[in-house]
C-alpha positions as CSV (number, residue, x, y, z in Angstrom):
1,X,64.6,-26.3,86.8
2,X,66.9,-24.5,89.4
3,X,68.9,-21.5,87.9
4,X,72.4,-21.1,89.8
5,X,73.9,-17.5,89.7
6,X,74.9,-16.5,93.1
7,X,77.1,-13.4,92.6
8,X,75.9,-11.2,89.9
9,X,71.6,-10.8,89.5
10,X,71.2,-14.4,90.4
11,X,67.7,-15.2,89.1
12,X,65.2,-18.2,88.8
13,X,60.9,-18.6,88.0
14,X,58.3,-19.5,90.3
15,X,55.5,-21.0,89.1
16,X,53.9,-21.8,92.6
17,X,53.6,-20.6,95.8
18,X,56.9,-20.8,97.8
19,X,58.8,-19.6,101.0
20,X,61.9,-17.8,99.6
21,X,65.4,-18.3,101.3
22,X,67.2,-15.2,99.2
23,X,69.4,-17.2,97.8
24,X,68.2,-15.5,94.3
25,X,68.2,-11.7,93.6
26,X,65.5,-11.8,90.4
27,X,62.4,-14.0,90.3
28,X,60.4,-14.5,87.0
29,X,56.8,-15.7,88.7
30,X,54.3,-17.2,86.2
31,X,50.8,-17.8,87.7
32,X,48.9,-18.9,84.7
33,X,48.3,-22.1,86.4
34,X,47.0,-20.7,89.3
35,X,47.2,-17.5,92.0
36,X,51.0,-17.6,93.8
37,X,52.0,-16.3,97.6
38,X,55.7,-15.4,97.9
39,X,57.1,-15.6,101.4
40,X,59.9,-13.5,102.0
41,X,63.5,-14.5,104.2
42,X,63.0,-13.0,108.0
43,X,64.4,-9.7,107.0
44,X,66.7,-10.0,110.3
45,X,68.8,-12.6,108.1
46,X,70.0,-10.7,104.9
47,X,72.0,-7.5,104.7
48,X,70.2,-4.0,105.3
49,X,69.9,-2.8,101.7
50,X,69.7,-6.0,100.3
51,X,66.4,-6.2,97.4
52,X,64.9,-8.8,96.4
53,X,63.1,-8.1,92.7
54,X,60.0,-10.0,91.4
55,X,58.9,-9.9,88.0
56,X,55.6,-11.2,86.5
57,X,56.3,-13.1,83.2
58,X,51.9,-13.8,82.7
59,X,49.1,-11.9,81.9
60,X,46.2,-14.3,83.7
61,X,44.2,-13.0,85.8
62,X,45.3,-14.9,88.6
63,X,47.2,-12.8,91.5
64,X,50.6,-12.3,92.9
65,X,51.3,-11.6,96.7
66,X,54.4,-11.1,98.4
67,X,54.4,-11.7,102.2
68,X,56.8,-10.3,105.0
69,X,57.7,-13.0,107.1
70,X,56.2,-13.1,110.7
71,X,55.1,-9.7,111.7
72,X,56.9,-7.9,109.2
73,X,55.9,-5.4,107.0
74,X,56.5,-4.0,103.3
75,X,55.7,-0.1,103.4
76,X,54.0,-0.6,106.6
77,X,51.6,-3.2,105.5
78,X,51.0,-6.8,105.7
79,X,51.7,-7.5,101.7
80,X,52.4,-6.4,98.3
81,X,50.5,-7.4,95.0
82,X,52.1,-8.3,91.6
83,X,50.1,-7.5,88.6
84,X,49.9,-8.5,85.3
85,X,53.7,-7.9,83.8
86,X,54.6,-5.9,86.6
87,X,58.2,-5.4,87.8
88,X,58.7,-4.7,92.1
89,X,61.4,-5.0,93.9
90,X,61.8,-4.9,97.7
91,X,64.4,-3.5,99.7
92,X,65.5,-4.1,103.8
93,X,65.0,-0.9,105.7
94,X,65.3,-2.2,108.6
95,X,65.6,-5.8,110.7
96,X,61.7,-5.7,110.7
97,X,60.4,-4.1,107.8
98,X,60.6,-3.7,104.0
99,X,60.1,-1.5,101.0
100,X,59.1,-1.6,97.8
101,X,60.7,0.4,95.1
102,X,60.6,0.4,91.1
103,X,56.9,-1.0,90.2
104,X,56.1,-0.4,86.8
105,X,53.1,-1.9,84.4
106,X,53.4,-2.9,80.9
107,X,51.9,0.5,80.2
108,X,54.3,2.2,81.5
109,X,58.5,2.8,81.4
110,X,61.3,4.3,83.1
111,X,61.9,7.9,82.1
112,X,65.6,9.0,81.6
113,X,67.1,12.1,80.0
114,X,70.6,13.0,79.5
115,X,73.0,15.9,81.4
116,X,76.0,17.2,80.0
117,X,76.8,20.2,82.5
118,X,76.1,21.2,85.9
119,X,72.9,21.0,86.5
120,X,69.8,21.1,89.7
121,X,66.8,18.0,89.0
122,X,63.5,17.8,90.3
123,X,63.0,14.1,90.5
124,X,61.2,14.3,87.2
125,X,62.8,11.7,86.0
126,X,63.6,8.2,87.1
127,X,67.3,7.9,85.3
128,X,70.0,10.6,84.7
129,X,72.3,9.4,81.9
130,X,75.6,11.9,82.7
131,X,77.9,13.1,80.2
132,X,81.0,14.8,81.4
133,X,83.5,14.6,78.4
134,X,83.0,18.7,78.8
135,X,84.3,19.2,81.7
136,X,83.2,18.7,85.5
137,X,79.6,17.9,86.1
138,X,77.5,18.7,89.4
139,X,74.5,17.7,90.2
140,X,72.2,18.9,92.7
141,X,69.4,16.6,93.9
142,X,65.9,17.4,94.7
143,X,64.9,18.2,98.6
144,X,64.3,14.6,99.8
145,X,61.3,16.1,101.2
146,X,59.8,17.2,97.9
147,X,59.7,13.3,96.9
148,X,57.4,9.7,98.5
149,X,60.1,8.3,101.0
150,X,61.2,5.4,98.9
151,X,61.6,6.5,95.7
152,X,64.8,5.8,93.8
153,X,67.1,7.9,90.9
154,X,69.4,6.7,89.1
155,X,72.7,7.7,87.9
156,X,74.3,6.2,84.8
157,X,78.2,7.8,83.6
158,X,78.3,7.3,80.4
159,X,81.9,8.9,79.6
160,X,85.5,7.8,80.4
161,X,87.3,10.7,80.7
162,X,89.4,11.8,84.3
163,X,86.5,14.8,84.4
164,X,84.7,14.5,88.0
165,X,80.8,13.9,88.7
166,X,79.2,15.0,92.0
167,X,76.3,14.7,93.5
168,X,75.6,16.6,96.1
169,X,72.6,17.2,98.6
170,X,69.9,20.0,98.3
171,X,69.7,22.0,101.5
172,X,70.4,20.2,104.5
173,X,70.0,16.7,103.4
174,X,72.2,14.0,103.5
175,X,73.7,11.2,101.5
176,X,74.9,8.2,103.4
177,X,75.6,10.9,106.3
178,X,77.2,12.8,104.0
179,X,77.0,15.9,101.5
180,X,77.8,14.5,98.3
181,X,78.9,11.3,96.9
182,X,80.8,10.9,93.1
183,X,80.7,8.7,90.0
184,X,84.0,7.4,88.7
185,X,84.0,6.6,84.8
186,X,81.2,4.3,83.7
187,X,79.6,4.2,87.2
188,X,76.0,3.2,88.1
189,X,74.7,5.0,91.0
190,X,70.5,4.6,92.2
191,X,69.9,6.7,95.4
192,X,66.8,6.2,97.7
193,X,64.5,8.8,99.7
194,X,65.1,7.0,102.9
195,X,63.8,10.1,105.2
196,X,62.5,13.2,104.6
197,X,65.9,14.6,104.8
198,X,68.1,11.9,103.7
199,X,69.7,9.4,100.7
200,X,70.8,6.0,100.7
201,X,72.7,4.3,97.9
202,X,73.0,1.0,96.6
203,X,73.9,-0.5,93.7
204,X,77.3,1.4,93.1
205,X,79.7,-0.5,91.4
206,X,81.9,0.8,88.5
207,X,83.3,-0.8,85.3
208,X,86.7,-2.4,85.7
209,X,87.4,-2.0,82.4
210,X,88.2,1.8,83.2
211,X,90.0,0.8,86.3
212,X,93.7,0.3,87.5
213,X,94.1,-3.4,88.8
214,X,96.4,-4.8,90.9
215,X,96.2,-8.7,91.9
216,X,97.3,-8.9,95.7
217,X,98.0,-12.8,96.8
218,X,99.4,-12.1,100.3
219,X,99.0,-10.3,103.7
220,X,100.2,-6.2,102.6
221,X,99.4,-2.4,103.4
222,X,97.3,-1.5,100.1
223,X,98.9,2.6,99.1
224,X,95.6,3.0,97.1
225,X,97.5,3.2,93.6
226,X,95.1,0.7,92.5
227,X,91.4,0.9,91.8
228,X,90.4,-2.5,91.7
229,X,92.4,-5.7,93.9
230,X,92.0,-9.0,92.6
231,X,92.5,-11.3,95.5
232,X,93.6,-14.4,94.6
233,X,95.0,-16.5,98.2
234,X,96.9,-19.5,98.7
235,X,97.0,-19.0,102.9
236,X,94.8,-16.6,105.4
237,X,95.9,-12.9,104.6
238,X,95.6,-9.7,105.9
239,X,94.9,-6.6,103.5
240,X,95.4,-2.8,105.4
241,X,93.5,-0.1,103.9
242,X,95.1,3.0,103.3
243,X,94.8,5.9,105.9
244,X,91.0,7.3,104.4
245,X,93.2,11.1,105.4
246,X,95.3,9.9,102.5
247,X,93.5,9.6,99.7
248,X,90.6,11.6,98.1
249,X,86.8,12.1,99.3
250,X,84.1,9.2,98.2
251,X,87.2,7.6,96.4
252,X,86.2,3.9,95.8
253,X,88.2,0.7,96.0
254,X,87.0,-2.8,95.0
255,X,87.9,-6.0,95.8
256,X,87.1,-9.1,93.7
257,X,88.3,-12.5,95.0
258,X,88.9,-14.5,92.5
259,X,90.3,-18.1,94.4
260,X,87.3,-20.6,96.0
261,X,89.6,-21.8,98.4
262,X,89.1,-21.8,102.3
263,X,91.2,-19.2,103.4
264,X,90.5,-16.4,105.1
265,X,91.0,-12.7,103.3
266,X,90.4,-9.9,105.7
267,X,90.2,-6.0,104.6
268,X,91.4,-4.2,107.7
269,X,91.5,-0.3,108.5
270,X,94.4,2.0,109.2
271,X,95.9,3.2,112.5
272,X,92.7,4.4,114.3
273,X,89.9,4.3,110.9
274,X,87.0,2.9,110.9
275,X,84.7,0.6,108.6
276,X,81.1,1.2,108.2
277,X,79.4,-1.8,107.5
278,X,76.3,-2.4,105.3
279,X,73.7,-2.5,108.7
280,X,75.6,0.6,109.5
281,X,77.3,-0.7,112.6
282,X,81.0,0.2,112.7
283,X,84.1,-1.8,112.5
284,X,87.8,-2.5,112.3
285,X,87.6,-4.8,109.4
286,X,85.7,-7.0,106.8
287,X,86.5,-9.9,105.1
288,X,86.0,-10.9,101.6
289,X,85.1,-14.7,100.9
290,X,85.9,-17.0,98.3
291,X,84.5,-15.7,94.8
292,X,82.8,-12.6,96.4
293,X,83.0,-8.6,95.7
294,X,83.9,-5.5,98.2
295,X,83.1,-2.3,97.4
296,X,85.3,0.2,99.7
297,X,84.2,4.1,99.4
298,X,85.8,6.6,101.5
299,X,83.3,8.8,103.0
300,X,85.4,10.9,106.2
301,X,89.1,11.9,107.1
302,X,89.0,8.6,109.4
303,X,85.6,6.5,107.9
304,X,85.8,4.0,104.8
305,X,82.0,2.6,103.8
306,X,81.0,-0.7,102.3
307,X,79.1,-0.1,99.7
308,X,78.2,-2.8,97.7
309,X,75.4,-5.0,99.0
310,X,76.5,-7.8,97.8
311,X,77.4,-10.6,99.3
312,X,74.6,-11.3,101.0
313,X,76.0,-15.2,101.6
314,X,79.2,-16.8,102.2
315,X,79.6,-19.4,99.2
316,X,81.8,-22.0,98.4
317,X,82.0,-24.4,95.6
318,X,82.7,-27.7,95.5
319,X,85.1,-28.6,93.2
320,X,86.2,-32.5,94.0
321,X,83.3,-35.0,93.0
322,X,83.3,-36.6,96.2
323,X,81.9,-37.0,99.7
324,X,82.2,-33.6,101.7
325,X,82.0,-32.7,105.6
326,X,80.5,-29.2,105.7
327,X,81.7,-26.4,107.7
328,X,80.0,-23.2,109.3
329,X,82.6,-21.0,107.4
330,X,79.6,-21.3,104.3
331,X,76.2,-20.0,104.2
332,X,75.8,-21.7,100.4
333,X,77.5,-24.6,99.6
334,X,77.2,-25.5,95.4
335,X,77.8,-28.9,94.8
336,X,79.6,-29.5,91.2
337,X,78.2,-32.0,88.5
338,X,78.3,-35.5,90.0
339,X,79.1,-38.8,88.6
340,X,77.8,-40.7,91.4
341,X,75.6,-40.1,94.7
342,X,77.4,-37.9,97.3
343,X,77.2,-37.4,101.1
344,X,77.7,-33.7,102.4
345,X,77.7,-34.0,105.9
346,X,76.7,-31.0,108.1
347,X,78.4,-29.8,111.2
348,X,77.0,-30.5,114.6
349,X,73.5,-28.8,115.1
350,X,75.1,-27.3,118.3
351,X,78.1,-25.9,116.9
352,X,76.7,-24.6,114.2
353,X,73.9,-22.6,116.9
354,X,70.6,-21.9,117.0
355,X,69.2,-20.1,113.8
356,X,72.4,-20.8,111.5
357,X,71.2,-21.7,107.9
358,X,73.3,-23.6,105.1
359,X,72.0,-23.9,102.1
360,X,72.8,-26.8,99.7
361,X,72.5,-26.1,96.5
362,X,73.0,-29.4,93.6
363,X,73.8,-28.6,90.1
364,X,74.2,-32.2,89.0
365,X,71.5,-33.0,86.2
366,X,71.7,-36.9,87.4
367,X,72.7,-37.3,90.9
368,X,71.5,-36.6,94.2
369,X,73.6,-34.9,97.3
370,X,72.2,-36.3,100.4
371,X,72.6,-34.3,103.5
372,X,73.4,-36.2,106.5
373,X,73.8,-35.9,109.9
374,X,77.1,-35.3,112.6
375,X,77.0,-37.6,115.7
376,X,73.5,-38.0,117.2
377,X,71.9,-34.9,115.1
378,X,68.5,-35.6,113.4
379,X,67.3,-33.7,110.5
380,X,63.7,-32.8,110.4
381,X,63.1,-34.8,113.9
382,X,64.0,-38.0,112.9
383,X,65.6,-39.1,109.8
384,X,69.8,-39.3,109.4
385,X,69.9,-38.6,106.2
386,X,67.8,-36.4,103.4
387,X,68.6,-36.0,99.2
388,X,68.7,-33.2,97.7
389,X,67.8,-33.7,93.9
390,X,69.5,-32.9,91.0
391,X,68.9,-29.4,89.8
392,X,67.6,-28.5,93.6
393,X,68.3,-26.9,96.4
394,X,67.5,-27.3,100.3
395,X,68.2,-24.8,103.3
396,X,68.5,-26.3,106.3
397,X,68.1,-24.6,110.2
398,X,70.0,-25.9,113.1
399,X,68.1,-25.5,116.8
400,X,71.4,-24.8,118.1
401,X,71.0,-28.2,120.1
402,X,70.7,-31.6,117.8
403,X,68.1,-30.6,115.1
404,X,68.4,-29.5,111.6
405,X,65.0,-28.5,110.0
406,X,64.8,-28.0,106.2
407,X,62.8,-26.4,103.8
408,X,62.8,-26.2,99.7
């Protein structure tokens, strides 16, 4: 059965050997009928930062190998081995290589301890659970040099008081390019050994709950009085950023949209600003699409930095049970319980261009979408038309010419 959660720890079980698309963030993989090989996505085609995390459910002695795709690697090598109730998870470093982070045995478990005051670790822990009801809390991180490039800490606020926690580089290190970085009420922070003298985050999202909101529904210069914007669009719209000068270091603002329709919702910068993206290429803007999240922090006098690793597609959900001409705008397209058969059409293999994927994903327990083709397009070489099954999905490649090829 095909589990469908594409915006929050989206998750599903393997029980065979499969080519992945990364649709899903979690998979459960049970090999007790036999031994399983995991394919990875071409790393060049998800987000830098994004992880994928695998998690054996069996205790057989059959094995579980995850594969780079192509060339690539996972720390350097050509695979990665999934043992009996093991939990791994593998991250993008880079367009041609992975690593692997958070592998623990049955045997084994996550060590945390608590912090209430300022304080200076030594990575002898795996989770710091921070308490600043007190007062201010700093806390000083290990020399990334002292630690195996690659391994992860994690930062859980526990408190919701107005109190600030920091944390702040040993030596000359840096985090994100920066010094120090801070947890708002409730946050979750993990940070990475990326180089011997650096930190990356991910996974830095904060509870709303403790937030100011403010639902924005039309183009507008944001002042930053709010903490969290619900986006909720009837029309294309334009949302400025506050100058990053004007408001406070690593101060954080989120963005949820909470419409599905297919408008456009762009976050732009301030006078002269910038936006660093999640591959770490710099820009005037980003856009938000329908259902997604944006984390914003601000990390310079001129530089706001998306955070959040999420989303990693461009989604849309059908919500009329009917026939449906797909555009290039989606990366996922969810089709919505059917009563009948239904044709989604996709867009001309040559406008779509070479290498663009759209995934179809059919959460109808009866019915069947069937994908068929623009003009003179084939799918798979030959055929018009192709179903995709209830409680399935199917990705689908264009050649950038006529050709759509497809794989489960």
């Amino acid at each position: 059965m095909l589990s469908v959660k594409l915006k929050n720890e989206s998750f599903t079980t393997v029980a065979a050997t499969a080519t992945l698309t990364g649709i899903f963030d979690v998979y459960f993989v049970d090999a007790t009928a036999g031994n399983i090989v995991l394919t990875l996505p071409p790393a060049e085609d998800l987000l830098l930062g994004r992880s994928l995390t695998f998690k054996r459910t069996d205790n057989t002695a059959n094995t579980v190998t995850v594969l780079p795709d192509g060339s690539e690697t996972i720390d350097g090598a050509a695979s990665i081995v999934v043992t009996n109730t093991d939990i791994v998870s593998v991250m993008i470093s880079s367009l041609t290589g992975w690593r692997s982070f958070q592998a623990s045995g049955a045997a084994s478990s996550t060590s945390f301890t608590t912090l209430a005051a300022d304080a200076t670790i030594t990575g002898a822990f795996d989770t710091y659970f921070i308490d600043a009801t007190l007062g201010n809390v700093t806390v000083t991180l290990p020399l990334a040099a002292s630690l195996p490039v690659s391994r992860n800490i994690n930062f859980k606020r526990t408190d919701t008081t107005f109190n600030t926690v920091t944390i702040t580089r040993a030596g000359a290190d840096t985090i994100d390019g920066a010094t120090s970085i801070t947890l708002s009420a409730t946050d979750i922070l993990t940070l990475m050994v990326l180089t011997t003298t650096s930190w990356r985050s991910f996974g830095y999202e904060g509870a709303t709950g403790t937030q100011v909101a403010l639902t924005v529904t039309a183009t507008g210069a944001l002042t930053g009085a709010a903490d969290l914007y619900v986006v909720n669009i009837a029309a294309d719209a334009t949302f400025t950023l506050p100058a990053a000068s004007a408001v406070a270091p690593y101060r954080k603002l989120s963005f949820r949209r909470i419409d599905i329709a297919n408008f456009a919702a762009t976050i732009a910068r301030a006078g002269a600003d910038v936006i660093v993206l999640t591959n770490n290429a710099v820009a005037t803007s980003t856009t938000i699409t329908a259902s997604d999240p944006i984390d914003l922090v601000r990390t310079g006098t001129a530089t706001w930095t998306l955070t959040s690793t999420r989303p990693t597609f461009n989604t849309f959900t059908v919500t009329a049970d009917a026939p449906v001409t797909l555009t290039t705008n989606y990366d996922v397209w969810i089709a919505p319980t059917l009563a009948a058969d239904r044709a989604f059409t996709l867009p001309l293999a040559a406008t779509a261009g070479s290498g663009k994927k759209i995934t179809i994903v059919n959460k109808s327990a009866a019915n069947s979408v069937t994908a068929t083709r623009a003009g003179a397009d084939v799918i798979n070489a030959a055929a018009t038309t192709l179903a995709v099954a209830a409680n399935t999905g199917r990705t689908f490649i264009s050649d950038g010419v006529s050709v759509w090829a497809t794989f489960v």
